[in-house]
C-alpha positions in Angstrom: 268.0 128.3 -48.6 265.8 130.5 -50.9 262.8 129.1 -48.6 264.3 131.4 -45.6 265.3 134.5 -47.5 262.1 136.2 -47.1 262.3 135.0 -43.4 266.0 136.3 -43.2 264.4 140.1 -44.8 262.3 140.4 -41.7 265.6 140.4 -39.2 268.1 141.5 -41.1 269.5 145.1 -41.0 272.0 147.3 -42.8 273.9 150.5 -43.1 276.9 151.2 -40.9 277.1 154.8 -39.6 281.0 155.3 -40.0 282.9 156.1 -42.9 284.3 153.8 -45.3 281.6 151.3 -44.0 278.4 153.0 -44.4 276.1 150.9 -46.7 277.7 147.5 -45.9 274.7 144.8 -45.8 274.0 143.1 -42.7 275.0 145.9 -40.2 273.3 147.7 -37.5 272.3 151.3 -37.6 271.5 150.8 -34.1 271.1 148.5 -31.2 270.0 147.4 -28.2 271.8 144.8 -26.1 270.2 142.3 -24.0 271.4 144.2 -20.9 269.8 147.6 -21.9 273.2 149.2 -23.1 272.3 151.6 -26.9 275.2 151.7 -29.1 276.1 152.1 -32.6 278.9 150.5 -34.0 280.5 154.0 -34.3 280.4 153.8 -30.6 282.7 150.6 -30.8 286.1 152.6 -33.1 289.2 151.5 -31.8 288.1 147.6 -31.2 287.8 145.1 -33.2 284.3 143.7 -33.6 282.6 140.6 -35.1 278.9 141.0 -35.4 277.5 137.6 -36.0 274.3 137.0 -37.1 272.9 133.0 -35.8 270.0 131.2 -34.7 268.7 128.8 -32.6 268.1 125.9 -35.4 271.2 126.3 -37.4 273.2 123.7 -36.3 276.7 125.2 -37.6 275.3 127.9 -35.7 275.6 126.2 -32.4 278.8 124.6 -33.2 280.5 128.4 -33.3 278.6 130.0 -30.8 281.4 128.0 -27.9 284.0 129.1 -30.3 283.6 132.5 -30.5 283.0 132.6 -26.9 286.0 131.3 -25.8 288.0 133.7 -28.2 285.9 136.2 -26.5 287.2 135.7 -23.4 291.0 135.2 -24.6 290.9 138.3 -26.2 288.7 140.7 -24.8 291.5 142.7 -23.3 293.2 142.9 -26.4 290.0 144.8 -27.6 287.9 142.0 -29.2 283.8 142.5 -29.3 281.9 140.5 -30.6 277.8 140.9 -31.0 275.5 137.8 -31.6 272.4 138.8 -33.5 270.0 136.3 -33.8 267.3 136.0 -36.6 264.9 133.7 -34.6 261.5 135.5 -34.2 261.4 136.9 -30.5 258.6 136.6 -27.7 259.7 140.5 -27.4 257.9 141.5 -30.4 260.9 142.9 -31.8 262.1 140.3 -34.2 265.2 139.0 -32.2 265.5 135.8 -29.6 268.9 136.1 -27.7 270.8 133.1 -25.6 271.6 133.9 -21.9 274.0 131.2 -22.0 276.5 132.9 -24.7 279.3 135.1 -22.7 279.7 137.7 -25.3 276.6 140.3 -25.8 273.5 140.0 -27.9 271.3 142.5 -29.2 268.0 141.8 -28.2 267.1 145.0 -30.7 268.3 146.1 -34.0 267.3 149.2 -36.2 268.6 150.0 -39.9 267.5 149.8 -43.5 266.1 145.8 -43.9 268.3 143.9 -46.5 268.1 140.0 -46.2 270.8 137.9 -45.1 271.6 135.4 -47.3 272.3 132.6 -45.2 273.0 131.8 -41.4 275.6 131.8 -39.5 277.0 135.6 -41.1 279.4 137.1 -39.8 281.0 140.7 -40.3 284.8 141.6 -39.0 284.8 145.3 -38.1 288.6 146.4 -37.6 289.9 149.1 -35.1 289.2 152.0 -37.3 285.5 151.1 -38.8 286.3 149.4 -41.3 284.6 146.3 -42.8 287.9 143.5 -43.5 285.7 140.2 -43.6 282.0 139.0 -44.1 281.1 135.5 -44.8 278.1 133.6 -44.5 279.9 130.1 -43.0 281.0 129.3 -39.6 284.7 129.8 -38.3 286.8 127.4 -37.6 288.8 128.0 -35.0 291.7 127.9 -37.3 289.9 130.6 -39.8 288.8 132.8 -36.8 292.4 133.0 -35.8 293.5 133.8 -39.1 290.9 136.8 -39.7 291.0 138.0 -35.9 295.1 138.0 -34.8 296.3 140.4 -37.6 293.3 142.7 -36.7 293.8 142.7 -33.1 297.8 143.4 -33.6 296.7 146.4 -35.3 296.9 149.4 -33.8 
């Protein structure tokens, strides 16, 4: 893995721009989703958010991708977002590659102070008030996304 971490320094981004979150690695100052929407996460308070960093030859990658989707879509009205971010190099010059099949949105571009990700897939649980409550570079299970995501979304 040491092999990709200079790779993973070119992609990766950090600093949150709400409180009690700012300077947590791996976030977003800023982005750009594949469907021309800007946000920052600030933008997202009062949802729960996964932001989950993957790419196209990380295989545990593509075994979560279908699973976070479908929890996407069971719990999107309960105020679930999640963001894909992937770390492949991109024919838009911009350093990210994005999947048209996944359901849930990507960014297609990033911006915030580079700090590597140490491995792929990351991912980054965001609660309802801008807080960070989980990061982990592994792939959920569907019984480990469960048990990160249900208490969060019964939060209010």
């Amino acid at each position: 893995m040491a092999f990709f971490r200079p790779l993973f320094a070119l992609f990766a981004v950090a600093a949150l721009s709400v409180p009690a979150t700012a300077g947590a690695p791996g976030l977003p100052r800023q982005m750009t989703l594949t469907g021309g929407q800007r946000m920052t996460l600030g933008d997202l308070r009062g949802r729960v958010v996964v932001i989950n960093y993957w790419a196209s030859w990380c295989v545990p990658c593509r075994a979560e991708i279908p699973l976070l989707a479908r929890y996407y879509r069971q719990h999107l009205s309960q105020g679930l977002v999640v963001i894909g971010i992937s770390v492949d190099p991109g024919a838009n010059g911009k350093g990210q590659a994005t999947a048209t099949s996944i359901p849930y949105p990507q960014a297609a571009w990033v911006a915030g102070p580079d700090i590597a990700v140490s491995a792929v897939p990351m991912s980054y649980v965001i609660d309802r008030h801008g807080r960070v409550r989980y990061e982990k570079a592994e792939a959920f299970t569907a019984k480990s996304l469960d048990a990160v995501l249900r208490p969060l979304l019964a939060e209010r």
